[in-house]
N, C-alpha and C positions, 0 to 999 in steps of 0.2 A: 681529643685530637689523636690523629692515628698516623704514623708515616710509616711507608710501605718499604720494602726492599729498592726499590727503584725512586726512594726519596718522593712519594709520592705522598701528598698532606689530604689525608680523610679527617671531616670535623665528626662529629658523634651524631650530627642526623643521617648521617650516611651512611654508618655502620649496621644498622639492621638490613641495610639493602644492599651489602657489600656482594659483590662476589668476585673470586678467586682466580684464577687461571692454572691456581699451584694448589691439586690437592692435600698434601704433604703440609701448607699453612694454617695454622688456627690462631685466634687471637683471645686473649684474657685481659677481660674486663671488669674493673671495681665494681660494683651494685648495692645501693646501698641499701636493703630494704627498711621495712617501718620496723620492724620484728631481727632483724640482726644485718650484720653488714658480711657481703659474700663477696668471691672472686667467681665470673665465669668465662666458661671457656665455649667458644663458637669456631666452628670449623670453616673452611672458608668459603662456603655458600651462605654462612648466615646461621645455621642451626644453633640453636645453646645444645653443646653435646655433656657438658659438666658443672657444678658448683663447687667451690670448696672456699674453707675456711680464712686460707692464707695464698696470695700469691706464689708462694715456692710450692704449697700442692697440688697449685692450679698447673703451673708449670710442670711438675713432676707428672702430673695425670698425662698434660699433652703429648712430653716426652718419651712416658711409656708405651703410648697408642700411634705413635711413629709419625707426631704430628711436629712440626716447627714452631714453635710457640713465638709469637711477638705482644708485647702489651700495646692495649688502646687506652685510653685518658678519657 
């Protein structure tokens, strides 16, 4: 589950089909693969623009690419 700046509740089938009106938001999400567990990060059309290790890199990647990072569930 995902709630948006305007309190708005997206469940996780809806998050591949999100999109944005605010380029500036991306959001980071847990992923658990068979082979390691990852953080990514999707910009707010939907793209996966990042993986990383831990949420604070997922986070810091967003932040440095001049994105608004919120987490999804």
């Amino acid at each position: 589950m995902f709630i948006t700046k305007n309190h708005n509740i997206i469940v996780d089938e809806e998050i591949d089909t999100l999109m944005w009106d605010d380029e500036n938001s991306a959001f980071v999400k847990f992923d658990a693969d068979k082979n390691k567990n990852k953080w990514s990060v999707y910009s707010s059309d939907g793209t996966k623009i990042a993986e990383a290790d831990s949420k604070e890199q997922a986070f810091m990647f967003a932040k440095q690419n001049d994105y608004d990072p919120y987490i999804a569930h």
